[in-house]
Each structure stands twice: as C-alpha cells, then as structure tokens.
C-alpha positions in Angstrom: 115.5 101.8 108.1 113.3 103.5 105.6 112.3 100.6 103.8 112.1 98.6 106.8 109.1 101.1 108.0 107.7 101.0 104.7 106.9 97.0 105.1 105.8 97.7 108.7 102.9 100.1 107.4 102.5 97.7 104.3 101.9 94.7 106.7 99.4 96.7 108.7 97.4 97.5 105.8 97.5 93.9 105.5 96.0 92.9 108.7 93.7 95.6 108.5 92.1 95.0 105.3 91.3 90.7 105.9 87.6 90.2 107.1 85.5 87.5 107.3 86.6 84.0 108.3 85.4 80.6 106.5 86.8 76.9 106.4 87.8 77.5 102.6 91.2 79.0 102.9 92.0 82.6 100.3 94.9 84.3 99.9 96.0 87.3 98.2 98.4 85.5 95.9 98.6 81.4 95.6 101.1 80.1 92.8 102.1 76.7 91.5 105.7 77.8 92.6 108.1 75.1 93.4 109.2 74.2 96.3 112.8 72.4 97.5 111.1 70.3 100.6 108.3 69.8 103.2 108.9 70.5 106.1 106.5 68.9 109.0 106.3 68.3 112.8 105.7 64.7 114.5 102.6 66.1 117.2 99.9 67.2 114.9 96.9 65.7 115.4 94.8 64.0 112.4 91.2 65.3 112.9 89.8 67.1 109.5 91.1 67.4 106.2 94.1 69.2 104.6 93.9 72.8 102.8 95.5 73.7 98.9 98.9 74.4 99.5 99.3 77.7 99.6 102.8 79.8 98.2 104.0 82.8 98.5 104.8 84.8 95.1 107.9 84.3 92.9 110.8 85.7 94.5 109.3 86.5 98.0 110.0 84.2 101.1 107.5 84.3 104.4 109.2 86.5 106.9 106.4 86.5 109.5 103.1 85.7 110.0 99.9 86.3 112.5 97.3 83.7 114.0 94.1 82.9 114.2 93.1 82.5 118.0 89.8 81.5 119.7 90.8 82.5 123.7 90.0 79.5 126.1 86.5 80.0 127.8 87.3 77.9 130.3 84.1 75.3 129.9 82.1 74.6 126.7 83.7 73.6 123.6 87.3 75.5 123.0 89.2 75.2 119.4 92.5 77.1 120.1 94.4 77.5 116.8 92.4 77.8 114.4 94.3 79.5 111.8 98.1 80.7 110.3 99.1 83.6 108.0 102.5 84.1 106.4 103.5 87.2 105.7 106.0 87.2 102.2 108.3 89.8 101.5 110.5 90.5 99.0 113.8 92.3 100.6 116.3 93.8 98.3 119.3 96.0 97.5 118.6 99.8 99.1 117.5 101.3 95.5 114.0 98.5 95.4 111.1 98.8 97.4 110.0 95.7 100.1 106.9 94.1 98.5 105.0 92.1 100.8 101.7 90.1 100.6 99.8 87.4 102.6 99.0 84.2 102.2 97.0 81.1 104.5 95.5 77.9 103.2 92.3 76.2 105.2 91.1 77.9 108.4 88.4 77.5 111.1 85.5 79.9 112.2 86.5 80.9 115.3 88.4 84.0 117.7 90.4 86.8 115.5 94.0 87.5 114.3 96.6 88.3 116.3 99.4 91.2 115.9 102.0 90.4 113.3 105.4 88.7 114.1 107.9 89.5 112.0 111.6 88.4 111.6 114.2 91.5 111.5 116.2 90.2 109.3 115.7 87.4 107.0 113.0 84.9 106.7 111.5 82.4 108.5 113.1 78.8 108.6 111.9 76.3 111.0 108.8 75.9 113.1 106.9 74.3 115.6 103.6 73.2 117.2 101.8 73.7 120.8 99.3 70.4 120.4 97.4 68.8 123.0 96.9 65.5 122.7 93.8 63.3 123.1 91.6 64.2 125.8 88.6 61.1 125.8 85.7 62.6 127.0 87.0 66.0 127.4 87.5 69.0 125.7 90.1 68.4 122.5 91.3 71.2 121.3 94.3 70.2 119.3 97.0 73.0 117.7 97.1 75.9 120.6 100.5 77.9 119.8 103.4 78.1 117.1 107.1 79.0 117.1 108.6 79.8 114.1 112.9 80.6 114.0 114.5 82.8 111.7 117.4 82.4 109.8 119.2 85.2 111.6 118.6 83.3 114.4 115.5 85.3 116.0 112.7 83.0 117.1 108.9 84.4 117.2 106.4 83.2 119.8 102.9 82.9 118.5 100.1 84.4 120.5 98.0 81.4 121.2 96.8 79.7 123.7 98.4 77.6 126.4 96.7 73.8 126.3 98.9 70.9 125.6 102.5 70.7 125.3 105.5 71.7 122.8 106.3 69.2 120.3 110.1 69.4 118.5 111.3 71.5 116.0 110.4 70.7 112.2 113.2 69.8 109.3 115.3 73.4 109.2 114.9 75.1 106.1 117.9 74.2 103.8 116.6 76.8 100.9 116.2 80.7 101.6 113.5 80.1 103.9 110.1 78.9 103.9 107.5 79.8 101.1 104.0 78.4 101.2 102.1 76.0 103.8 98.8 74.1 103.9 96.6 73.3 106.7 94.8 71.0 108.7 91.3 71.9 109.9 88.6 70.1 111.3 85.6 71.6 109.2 82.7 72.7 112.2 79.8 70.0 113.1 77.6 70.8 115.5 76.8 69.1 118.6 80.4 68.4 118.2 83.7 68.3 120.2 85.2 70.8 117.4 89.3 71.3 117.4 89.7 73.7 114.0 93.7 73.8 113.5 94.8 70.2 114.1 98.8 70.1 112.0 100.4 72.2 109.2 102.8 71.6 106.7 105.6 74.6 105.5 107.2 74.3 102.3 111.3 75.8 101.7 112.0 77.3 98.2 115.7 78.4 97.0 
C-alpha cells in the first residue's frame, strides 16, 4: 500500500509539471526499445500524419494514462481527442521503489488533460477507440474517447467526449502489457474543418 501511494503522488507530479501543448509530440523518456507487436483498431480515421513512436523505458510497461480533451462547444469547429499519455511504471518486489514516467507521441493544440486513470494492478493491455465517422459538410471531429483494459481485468474509461460511436477492441496484448504508442493528428489549418486525434497505434513488449 505504501508504494502504491508513492506512484499516486509520483504520477501527480507528473501531470502537474506538463505545460504547453504543440503538434510535435515530447516525452520524458523515448527509447529504440523493442517491441513484440502492434496493436491497432479498424475505426480510425486517416486525416493527418503519424507521430515517432513513442516507448516507454526499459523495464517499465504503461499502467495508465490521461487525455487530451477539447469539450464540445456545441457549434463552430470541435476536435475532441486531441491527445493520449501513458503513464509507465516499473512495479516490483516490496524492497524497490515504483518508478514511473510519461510518455505521448504527436498531439493537437487544443482543450487540457484529464485526471489520470490508472490500472490497480498490472498494466494496460488492450484498447479501444470512440470515432465518428465522416460527417460531409459538417463538423468532423474524429477520435472523441478511449477505453483501455487491464490485464487484471479492470477496464478504464477515458474522459472524452461523446460524438461518434465505439469501434471493437484492438489485438490483446500477448507480452506483459503495452509499452509505447504513436499518433495520428491532423496538424491545424485554418479556415479549416480541424479533427486533431484521428487513430493511434500501441505497441506490447515482453
């Protein structure tokens, strides 16, 4: 119980200490780390371009994560999503400390981060996507909400928005659990119907 307390106040240092937003994705750690599949969902839209992958460190698995969230205005030009963090952590035997650190590829300019969802126990090992589809000559908005489930059998609902419709789960994890992840985002233009978040990729490490 200790440690777990100590990751909670680690993770909100975390979340406290991440400012500014841009299209070029940061992280506090990214690694050439490899990685035992890619793990992807079939409803992603395909407006923008794709981020670096992004991984967490050596040894650490993602174990939660927090969004980036424009809320829906209602009329004008809504993006939704517009950008995921994993949360790593390295959780051990009772005599070492939890370690944890964040990491998130490309993101859009909009809205602000959400709490922090975080497995209990183990990591996170399957997701999926709240897209809406195509609207013509209305508002697109594309990635609104994500789900991710844990290997302990937890599932965590994102806290996005509502537009569009649940696609099916991604590949399950057959590693330890998910490690690193790269983005779609639609980079802004103006006079523009902009979406941000459009798909993401997760990658499973042993």
């Amino acid at each position: 119980m200790h440690h777990f307390f100590s990751m909670m106040f680690s993770l909100l240092a975390i979340i406290g200490h991440v400012s500014g937003r841009s299209t070029e994705g940061r992280s506090e750690r990214s690694v050439d780390r490899p990685y035992k599949s890619d793990m992807t969902v079939t409803n992603g839209m395909n407006w923008g371009s794709w981020g670096d992958k992004r991984m967490c460190p050596s040894g650490t698995y993602a174990a939660g994560f927090s969004l980036l969230v424009e809320k829906l205005k209602g009329s004008g030009d809504n993006t939704a999503l517009n950008g995921i963090r994993l949360l790593c952590v390295d959780r051990c035997a009772s005599q070492c400390g939890t370690y944890i650190t964040s990491i998130y590829s490309k993101y859009g300019s909009w809205g602000d981060w959400t709490d922090a969802k975080l497995c209990l126990f183990g990591y996170l090992t399957s997701f999926k996507l709240r897209v809406e589809s195509f609207q013509g000559s209305g508002d697109d908005t594309a990635a609104n909400n994500i789900k991710f489930l844990c290997s302990d059998g937890e599932m965590l609902h994102g806290d996005g928005t509502d537009r569009g419709s649940w696609g099916g789960w991604s590949q399950y994890c057959a590693g330890k659990g998910i490690c690193g992840m790269k983005t779609r985002i639609q980079e802004y233009k103006s006079n523009e119907d902009n979406t941000a978040l459009n798909d993401v990729h997760m990658y499973c490490c042993d």
